[in-house]
Predicted model as a PDB file, atoms N, CA, C, CB and O in Angstrom, pLDDT in the B-factor column:
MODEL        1                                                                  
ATOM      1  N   UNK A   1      92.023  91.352 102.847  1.00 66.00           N  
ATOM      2  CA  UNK A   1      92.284  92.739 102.491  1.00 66.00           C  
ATOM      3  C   UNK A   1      91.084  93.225 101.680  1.00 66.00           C  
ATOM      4  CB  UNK A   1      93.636  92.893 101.683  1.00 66.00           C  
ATOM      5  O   UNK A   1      90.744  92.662 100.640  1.00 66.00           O  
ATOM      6  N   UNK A   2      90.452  94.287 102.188  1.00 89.00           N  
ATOM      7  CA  UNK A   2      89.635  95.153 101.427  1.00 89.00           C  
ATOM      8  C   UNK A   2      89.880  95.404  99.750  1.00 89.00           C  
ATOM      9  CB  UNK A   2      89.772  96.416 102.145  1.00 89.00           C  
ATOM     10  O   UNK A   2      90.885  95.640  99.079  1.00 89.00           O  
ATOM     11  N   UNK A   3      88.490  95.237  99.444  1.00 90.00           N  
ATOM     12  CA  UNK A   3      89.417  95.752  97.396  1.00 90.00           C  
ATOM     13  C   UNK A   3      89.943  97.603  97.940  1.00 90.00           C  
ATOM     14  CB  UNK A   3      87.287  95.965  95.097  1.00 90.00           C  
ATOM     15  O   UNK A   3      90.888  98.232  97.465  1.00 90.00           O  
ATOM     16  N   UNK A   4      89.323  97.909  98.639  1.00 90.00           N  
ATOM     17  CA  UNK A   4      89.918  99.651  98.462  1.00 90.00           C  
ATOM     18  C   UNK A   4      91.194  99.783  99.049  1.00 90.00           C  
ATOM     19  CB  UNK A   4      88.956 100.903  99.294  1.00 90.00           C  
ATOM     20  O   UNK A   4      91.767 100.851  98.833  1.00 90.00           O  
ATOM     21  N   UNK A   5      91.878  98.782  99.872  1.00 88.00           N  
ATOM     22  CA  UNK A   5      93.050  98.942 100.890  1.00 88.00           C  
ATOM     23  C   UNK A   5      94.062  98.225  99.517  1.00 88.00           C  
ATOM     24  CB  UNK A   5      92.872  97.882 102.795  1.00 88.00           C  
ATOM     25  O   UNK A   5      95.276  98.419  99.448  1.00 88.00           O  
ATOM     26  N   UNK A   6      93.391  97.513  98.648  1.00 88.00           N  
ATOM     27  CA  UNK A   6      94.313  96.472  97.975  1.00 88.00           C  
ATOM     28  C   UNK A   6      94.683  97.339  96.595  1.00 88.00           C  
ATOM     29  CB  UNK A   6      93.458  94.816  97.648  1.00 88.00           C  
ATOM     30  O   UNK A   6      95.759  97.372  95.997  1.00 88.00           O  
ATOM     31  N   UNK A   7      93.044  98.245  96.195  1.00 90.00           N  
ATOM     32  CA  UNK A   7      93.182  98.993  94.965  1.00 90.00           C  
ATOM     33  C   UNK A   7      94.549 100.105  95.229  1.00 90.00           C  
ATOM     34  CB  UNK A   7      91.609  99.818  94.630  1.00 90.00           C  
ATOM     35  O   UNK A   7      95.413 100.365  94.391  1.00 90.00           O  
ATOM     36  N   UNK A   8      94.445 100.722  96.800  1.00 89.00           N  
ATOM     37  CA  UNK A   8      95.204 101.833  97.528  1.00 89.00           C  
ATOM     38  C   UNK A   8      96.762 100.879  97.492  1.00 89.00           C  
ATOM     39  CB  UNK A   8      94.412 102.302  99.390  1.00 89.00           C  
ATOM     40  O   UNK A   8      97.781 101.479  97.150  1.00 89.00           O  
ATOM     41  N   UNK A   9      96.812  99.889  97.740  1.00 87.00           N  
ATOM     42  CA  UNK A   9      98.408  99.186  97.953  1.00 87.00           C  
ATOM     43  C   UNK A   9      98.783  99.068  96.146  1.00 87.00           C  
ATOM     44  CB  UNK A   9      98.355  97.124  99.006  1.00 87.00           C  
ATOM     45  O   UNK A   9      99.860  99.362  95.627  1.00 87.00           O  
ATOM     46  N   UNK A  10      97.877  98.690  95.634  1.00 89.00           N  
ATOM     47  CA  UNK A  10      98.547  98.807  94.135  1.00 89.00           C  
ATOM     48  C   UNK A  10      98.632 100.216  93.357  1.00 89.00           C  
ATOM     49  CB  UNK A  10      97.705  97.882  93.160  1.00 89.00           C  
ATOM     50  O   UNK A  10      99.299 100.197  92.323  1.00 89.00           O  
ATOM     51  N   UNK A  11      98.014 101.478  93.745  1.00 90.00           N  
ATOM     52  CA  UNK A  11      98.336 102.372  93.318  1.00 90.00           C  
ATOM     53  C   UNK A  11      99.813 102.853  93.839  1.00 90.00           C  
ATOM     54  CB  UNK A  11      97.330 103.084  93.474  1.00 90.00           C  
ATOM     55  O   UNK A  11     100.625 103.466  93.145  1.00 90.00           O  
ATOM     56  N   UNK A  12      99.969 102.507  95.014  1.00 87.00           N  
ATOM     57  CA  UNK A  12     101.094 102.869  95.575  1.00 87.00           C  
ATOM     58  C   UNK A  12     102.415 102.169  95.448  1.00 87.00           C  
ATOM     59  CB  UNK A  12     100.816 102.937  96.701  1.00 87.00           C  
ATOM     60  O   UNK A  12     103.492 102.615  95.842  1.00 87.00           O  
ATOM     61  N   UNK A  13     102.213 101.042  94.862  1.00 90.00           N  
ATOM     62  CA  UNK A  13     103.287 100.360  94.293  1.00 90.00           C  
ATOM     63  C   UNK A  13     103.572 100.902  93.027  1.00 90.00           C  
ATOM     64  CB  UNK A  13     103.061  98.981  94.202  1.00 90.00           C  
ATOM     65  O   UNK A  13     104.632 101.380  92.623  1.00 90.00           O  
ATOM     66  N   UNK A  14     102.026 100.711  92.204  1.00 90.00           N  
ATOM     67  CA  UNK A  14     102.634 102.399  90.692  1.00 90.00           C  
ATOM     68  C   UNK A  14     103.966 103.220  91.168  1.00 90.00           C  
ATOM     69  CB  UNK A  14     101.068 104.256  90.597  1.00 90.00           C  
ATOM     70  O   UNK A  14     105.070 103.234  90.623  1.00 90.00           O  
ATOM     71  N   UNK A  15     103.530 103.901  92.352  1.00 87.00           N  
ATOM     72  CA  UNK A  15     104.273 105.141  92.281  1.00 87.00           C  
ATOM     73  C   UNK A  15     105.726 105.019  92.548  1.00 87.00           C  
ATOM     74  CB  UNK A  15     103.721 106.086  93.198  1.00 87.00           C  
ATOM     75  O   UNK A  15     106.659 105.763  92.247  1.00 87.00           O  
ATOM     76  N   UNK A  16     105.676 103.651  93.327  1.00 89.00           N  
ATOM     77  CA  UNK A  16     107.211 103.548  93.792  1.00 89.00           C  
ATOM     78  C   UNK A  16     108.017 103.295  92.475  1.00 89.00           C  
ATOM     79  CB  UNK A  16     107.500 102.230  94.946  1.00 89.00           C  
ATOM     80  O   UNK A  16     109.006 103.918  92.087  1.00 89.00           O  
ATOM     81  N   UNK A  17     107.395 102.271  91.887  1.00 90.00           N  
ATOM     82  CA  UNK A  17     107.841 101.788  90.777  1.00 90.00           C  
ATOM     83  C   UNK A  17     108.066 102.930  89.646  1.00 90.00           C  
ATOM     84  CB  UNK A  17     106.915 100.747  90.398  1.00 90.00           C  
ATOM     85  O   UNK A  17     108.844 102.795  88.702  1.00 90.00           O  
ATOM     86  N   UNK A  18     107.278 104.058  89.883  1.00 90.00           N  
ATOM     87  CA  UNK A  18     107.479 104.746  88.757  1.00 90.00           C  
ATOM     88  C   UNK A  18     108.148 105.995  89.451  1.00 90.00           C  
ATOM     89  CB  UNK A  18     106.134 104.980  87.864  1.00 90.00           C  
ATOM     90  O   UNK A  18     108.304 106.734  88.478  1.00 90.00           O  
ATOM     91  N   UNK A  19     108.646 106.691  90.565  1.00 87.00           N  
ATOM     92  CA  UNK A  19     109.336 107.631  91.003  1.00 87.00           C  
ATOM     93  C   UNK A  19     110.600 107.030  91.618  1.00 87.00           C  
ATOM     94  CB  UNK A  19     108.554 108.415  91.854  1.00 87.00           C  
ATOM     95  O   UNK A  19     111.479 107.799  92.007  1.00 87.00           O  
ATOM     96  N   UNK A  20     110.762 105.605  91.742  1.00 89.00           N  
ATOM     97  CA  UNK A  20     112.256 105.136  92.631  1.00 89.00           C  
ATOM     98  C   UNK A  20     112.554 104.107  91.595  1.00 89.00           C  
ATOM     99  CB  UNK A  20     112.127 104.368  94.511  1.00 89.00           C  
ATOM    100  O   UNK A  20     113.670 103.610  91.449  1.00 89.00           O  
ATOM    101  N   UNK A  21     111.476 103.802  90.861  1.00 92.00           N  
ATOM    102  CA  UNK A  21     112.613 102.560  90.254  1.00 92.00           C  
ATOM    103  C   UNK A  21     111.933 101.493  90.676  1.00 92.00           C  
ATOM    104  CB  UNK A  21     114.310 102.470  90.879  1.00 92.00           C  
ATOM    105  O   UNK A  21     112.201 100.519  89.972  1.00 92.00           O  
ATOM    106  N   UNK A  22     111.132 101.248  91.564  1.00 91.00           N  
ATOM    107  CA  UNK A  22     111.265  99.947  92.867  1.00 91.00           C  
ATOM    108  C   UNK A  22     110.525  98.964  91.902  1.00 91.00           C  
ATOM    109  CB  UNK A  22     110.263 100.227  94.765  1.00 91.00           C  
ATOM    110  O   UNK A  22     109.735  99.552  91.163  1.00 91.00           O  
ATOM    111  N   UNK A  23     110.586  97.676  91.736  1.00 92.00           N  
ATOM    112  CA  UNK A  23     109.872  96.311  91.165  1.00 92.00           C  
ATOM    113  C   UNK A  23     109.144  95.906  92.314  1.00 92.00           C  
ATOM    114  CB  UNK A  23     110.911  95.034  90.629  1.00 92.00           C  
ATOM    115  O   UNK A  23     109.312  96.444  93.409  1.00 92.00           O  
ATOM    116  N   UNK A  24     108.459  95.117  92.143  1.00 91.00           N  
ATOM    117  CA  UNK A  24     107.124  94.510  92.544  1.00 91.00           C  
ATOM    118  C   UNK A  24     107.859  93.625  93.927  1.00 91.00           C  
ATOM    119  CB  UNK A  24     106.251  93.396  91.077  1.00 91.00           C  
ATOM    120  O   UNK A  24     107.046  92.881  94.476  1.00 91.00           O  
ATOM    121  N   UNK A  25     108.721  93.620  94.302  1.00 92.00           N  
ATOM    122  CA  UNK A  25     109.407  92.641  95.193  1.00 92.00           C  
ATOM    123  C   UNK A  25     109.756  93.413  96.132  1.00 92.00           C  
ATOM    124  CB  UNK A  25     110.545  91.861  94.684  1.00 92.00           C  
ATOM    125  O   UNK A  25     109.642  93.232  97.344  1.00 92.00           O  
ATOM    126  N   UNK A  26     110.306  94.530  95.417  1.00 93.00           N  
ATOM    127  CA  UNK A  26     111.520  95.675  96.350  1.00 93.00           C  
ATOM    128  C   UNK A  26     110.215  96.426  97.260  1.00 93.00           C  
ATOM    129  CB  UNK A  26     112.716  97.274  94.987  1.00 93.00           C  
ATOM    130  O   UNK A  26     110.245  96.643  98.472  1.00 93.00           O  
ATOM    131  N   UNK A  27     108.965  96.782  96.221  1.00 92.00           N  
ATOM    132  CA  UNK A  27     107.961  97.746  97.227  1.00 92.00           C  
ATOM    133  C   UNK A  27     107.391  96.241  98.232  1.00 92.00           C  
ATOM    134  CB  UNK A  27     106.251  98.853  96.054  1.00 92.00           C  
ATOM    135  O   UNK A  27     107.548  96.146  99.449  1.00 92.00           O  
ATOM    136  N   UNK A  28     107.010  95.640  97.723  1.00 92.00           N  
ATOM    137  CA  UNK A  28     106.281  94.429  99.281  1.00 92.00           C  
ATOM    138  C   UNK A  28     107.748  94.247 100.388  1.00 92.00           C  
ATOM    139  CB  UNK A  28     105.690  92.037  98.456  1.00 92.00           C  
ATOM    140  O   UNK A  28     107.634  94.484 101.590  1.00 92.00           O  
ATOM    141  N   UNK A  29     108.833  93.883  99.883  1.00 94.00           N  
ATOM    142  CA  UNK A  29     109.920  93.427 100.608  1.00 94.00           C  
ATOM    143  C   UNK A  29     109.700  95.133 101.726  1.00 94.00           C  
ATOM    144  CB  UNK A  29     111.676  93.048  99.392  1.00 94.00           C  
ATOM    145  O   UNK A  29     109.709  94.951 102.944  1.00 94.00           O  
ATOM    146  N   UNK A  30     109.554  96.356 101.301  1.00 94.00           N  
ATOM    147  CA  UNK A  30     109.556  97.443 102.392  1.00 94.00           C  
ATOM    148  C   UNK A  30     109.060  97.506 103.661  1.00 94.00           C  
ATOM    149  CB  UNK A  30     109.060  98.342 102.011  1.00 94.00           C  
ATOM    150  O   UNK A  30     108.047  96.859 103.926  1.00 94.00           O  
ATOM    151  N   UNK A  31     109.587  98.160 104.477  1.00 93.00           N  
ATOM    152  CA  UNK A  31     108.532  98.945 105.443  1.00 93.00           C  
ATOM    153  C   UNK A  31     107.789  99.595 105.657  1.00 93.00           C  
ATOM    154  CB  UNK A  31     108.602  99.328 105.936  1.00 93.00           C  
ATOM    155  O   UNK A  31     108.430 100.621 105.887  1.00 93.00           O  
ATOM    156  N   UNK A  32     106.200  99.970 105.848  1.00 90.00           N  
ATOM    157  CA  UNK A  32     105.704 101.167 105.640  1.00 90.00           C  
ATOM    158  C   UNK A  32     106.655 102.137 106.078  1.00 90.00           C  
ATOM    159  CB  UNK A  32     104.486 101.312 106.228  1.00 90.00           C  
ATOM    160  O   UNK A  32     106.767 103.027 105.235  1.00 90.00           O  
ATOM    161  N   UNK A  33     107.371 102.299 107.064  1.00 90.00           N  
ATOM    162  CA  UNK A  33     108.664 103.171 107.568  1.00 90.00           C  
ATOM    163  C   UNK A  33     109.638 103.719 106.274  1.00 90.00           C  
ATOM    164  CB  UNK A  33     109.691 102.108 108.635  1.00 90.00           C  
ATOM    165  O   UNK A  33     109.950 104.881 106.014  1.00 90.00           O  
ATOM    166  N   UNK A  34     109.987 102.514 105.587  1.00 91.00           N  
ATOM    167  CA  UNK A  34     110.895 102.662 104.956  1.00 91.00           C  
ATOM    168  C   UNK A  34     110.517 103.802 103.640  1.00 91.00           C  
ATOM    169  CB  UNK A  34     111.310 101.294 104.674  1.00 91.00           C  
ATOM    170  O   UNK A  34     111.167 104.751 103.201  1.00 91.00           O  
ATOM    171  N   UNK A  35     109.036 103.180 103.212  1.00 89.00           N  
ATOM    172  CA  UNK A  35     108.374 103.651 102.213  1.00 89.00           C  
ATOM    173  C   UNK A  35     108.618 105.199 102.638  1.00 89.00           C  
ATOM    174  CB  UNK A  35     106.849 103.059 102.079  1.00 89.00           C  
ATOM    175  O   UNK A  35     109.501 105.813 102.040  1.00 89.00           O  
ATOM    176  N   UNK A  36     107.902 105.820 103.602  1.00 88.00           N  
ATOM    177  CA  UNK A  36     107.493 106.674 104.307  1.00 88.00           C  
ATOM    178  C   UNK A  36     108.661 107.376 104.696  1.00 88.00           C  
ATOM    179  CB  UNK A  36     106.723 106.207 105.246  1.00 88.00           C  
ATOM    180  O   UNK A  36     108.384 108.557 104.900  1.00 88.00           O  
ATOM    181  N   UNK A  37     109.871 107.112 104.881  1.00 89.00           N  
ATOM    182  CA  UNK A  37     111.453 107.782 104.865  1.00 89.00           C  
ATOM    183  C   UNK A  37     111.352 108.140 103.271  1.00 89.00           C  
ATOM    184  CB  UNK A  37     113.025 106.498 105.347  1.00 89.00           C  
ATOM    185  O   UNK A  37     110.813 109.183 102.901  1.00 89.00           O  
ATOM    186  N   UNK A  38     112.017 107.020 102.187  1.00 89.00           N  
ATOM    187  CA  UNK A  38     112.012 107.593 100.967  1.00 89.00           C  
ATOM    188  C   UNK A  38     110.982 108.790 100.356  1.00 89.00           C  
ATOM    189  CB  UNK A  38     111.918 106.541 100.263  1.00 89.00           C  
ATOM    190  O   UNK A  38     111.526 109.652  99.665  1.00 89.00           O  
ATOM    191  N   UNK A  39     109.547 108.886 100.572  1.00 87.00           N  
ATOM    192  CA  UNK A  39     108.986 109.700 100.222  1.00 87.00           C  
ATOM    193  C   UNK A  39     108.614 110.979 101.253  1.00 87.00           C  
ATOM    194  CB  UNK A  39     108.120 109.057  99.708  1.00 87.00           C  
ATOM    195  O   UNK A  39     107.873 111.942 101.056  1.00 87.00           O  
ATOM    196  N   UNK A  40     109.451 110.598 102.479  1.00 89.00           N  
ATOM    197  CA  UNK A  40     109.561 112.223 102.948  1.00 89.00           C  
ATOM    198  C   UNK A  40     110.682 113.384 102.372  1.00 89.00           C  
ATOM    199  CB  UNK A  40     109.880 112.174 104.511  1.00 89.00           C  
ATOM    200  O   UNK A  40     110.622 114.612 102.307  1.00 89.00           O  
ATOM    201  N   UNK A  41     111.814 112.317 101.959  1.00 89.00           N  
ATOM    202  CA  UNK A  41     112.689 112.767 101.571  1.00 89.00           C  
ATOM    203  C   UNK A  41     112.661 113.878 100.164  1.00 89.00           C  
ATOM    204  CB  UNK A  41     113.319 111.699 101.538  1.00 89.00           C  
ATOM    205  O   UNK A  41     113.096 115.016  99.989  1.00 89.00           O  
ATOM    206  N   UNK A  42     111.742 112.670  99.108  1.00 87.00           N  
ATOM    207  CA  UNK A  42     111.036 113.182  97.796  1.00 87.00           C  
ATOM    208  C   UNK A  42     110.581 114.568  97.946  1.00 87.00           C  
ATOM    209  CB  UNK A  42     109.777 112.313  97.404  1.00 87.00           C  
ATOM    210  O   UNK A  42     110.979 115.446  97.181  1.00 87.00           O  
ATOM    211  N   UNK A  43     109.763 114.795  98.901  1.00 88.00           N  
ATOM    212  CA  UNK A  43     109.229 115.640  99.433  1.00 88.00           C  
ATOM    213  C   UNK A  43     110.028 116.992 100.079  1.00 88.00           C  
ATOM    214  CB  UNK A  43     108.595 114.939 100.201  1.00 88.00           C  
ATOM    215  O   UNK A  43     109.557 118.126  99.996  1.00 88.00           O  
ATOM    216  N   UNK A  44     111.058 116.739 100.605  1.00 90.00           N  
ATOM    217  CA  UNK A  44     111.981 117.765 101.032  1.00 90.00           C  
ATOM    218  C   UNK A  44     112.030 117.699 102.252  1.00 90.00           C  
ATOM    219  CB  UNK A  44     111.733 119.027 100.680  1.00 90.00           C  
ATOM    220  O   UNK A  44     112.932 118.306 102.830  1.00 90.00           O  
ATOM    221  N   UNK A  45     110.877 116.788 103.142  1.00 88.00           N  
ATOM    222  CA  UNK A  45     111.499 117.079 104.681  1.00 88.00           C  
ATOM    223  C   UNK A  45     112.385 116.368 105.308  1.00 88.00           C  
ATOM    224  CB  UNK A  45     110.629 117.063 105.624  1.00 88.00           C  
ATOM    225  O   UNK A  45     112.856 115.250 105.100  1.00 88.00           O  
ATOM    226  N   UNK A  46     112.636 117.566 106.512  1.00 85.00           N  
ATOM    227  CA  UNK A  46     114.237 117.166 106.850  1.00 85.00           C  
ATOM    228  C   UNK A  46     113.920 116.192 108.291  1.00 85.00           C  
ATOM    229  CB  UNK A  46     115.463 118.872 107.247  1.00 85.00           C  
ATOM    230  O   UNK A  46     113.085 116.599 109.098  1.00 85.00           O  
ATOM    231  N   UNK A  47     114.537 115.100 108.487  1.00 79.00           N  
ATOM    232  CA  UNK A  47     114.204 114.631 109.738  1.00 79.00           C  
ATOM    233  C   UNK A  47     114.432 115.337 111.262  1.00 79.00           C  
ATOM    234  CB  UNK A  47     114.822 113.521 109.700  1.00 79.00           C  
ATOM    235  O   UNK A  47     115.014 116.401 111.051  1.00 79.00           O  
ATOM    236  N   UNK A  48     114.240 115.192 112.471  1.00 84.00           N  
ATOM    237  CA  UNK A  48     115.099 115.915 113.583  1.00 84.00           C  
ATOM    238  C   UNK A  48     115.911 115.089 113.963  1.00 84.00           C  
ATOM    239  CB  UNK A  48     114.454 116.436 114.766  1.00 84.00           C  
ATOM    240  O   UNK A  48     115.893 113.877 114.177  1.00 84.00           O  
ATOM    241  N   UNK A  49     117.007 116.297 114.055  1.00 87.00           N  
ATOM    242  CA  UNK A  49     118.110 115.546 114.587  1.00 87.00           C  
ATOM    243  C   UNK A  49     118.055 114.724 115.861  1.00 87.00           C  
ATOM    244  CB  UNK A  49     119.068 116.400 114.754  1.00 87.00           C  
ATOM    245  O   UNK A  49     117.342 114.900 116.849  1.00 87.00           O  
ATOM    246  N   UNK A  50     118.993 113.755 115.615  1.00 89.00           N  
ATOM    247  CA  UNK A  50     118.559 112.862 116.854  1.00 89.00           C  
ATOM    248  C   UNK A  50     119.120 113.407 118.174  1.00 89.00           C  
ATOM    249  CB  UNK A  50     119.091 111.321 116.691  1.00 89.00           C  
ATOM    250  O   UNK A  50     120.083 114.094 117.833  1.00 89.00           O  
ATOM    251  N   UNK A  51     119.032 113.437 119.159  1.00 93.00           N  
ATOM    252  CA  UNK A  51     119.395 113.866 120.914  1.00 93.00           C  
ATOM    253  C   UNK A  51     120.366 113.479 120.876  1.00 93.00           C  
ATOM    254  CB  UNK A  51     118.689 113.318 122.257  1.00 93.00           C  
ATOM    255  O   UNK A  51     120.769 112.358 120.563  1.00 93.00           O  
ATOM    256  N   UNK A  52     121.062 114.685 121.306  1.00 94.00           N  
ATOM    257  CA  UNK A  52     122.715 114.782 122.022  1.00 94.00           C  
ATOM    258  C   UNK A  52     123.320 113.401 122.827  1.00 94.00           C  
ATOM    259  CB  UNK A  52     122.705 116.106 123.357  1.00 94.00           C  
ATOM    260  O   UNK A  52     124.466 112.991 122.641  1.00 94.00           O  
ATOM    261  N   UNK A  53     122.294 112.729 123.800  1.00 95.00           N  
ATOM    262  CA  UNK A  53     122.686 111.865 124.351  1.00 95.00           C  
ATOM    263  C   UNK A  53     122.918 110.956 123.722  1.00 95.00           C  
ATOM    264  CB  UNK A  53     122.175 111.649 125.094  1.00 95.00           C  
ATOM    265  O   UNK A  53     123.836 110.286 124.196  1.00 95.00           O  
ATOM    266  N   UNK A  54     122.266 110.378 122.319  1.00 94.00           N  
ATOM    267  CA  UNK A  54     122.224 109.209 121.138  1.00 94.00           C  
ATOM    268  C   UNK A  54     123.408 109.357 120.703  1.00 94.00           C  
ATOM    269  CB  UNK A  54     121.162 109.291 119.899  1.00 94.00           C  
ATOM    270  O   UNK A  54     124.159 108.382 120.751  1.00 94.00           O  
ATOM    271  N   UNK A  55     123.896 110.657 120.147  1.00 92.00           N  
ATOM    272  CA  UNK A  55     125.604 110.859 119.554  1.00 92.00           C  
ATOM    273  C   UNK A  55     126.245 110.547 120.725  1.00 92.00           C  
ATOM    274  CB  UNK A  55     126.197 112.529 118.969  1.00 92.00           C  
ATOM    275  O   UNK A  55     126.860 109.483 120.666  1.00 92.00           O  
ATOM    276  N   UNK A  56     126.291 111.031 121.593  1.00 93.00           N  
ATOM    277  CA  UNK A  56     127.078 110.892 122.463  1.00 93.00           C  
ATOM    278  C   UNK A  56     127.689 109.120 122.544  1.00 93.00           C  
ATOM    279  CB  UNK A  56     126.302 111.499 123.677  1.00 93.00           C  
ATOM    280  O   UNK A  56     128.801 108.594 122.498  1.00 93.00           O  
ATOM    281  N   UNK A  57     126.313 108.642 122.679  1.00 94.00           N  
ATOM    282  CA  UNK A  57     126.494 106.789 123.025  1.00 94.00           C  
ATOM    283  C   UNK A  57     127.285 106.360 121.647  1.00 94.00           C  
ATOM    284  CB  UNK A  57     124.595 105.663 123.157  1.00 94.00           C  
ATOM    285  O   UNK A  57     128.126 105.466 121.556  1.00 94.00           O  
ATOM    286  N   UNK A  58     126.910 107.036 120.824  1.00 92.00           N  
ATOM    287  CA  UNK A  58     127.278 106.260 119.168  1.00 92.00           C  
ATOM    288  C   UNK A  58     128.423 107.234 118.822  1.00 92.00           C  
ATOM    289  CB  UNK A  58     125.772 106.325 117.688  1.00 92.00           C  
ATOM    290  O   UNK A  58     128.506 107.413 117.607  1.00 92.00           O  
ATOM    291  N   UNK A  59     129.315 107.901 119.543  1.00 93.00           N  
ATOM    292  CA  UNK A  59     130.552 108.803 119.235  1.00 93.00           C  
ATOM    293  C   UNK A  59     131.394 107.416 120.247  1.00 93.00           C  
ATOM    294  CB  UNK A  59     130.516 110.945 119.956  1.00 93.00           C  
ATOM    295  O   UNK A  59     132.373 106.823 119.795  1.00 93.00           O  
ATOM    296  N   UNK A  60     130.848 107.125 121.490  1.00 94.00           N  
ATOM    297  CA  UNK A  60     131.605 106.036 122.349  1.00 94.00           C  
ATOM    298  C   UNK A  60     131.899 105.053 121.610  1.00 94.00           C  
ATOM    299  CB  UNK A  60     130.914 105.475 123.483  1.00 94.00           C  
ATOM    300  O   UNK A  60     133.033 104.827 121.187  1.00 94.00           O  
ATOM    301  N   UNK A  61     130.678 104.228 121.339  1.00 94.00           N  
ATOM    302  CA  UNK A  61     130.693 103.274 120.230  1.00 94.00           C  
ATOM    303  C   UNK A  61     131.691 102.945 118.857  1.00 94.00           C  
ATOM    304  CB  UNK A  61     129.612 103.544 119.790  1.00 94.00           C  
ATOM    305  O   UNK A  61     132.185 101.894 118.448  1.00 94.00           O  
ATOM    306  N   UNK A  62     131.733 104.099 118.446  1.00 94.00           N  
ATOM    307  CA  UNK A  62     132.303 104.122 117.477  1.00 94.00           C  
ATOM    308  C   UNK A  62     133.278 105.276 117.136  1.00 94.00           C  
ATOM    309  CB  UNK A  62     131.453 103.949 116.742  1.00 94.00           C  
ATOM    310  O   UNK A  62     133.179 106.000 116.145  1.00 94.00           O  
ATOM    311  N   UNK A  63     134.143 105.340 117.999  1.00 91.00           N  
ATOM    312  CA  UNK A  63     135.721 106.255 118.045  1.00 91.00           C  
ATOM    313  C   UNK A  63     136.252 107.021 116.582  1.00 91.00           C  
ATOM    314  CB  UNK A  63     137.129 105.002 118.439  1.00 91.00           C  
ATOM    315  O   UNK A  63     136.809 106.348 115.715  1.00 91.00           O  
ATOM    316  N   UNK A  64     136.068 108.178 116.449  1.00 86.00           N  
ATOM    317  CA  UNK A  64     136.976 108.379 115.101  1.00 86.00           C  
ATOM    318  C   UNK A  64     138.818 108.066 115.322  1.00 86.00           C  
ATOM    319  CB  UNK A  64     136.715 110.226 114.595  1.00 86.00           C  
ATOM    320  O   UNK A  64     139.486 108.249 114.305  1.00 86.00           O  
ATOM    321  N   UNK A  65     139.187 107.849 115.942  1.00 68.00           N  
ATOM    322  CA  UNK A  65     140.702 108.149 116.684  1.00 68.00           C  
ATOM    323  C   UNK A  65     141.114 106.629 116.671  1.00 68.00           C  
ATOM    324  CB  UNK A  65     140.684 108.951 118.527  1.00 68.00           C  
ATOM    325  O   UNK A  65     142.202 106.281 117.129  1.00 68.00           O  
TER     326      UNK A  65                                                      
ENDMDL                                                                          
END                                                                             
């Protein structure tokens, strides 16, 4: 790992640690995905909804009735 990719991964563990709470385990244990969900959220954006056909399979799946 680069010192600038490594200096960039430890600034960014700062932030988790200091806007979520996260310890030194919880930010490596992540996903960049995961990271990247929580701080879109921070942020305010909204995801898109997923396709009609996806509910559809996961309304089958899983019956309210």
């Amino acid at each position: 790992m680069s010192a600038r990719i490594a200096a960039s991964a430890a600034r960014l563990a700062g932030v988790a640690g200091a806007l979520l709470g996260w310890r030194p385990a919880e930010f490596w244990a992540a996903t960049p995905s995961e990271l990247h969900a929580v701080i879109a959220a921070l942020a305010g954006e909204r995801p898109a909804p997923p396709p009609a056909d996806a509910i559809a399979r996961l309304k089958e799946m899983f019956p309210d009735g």
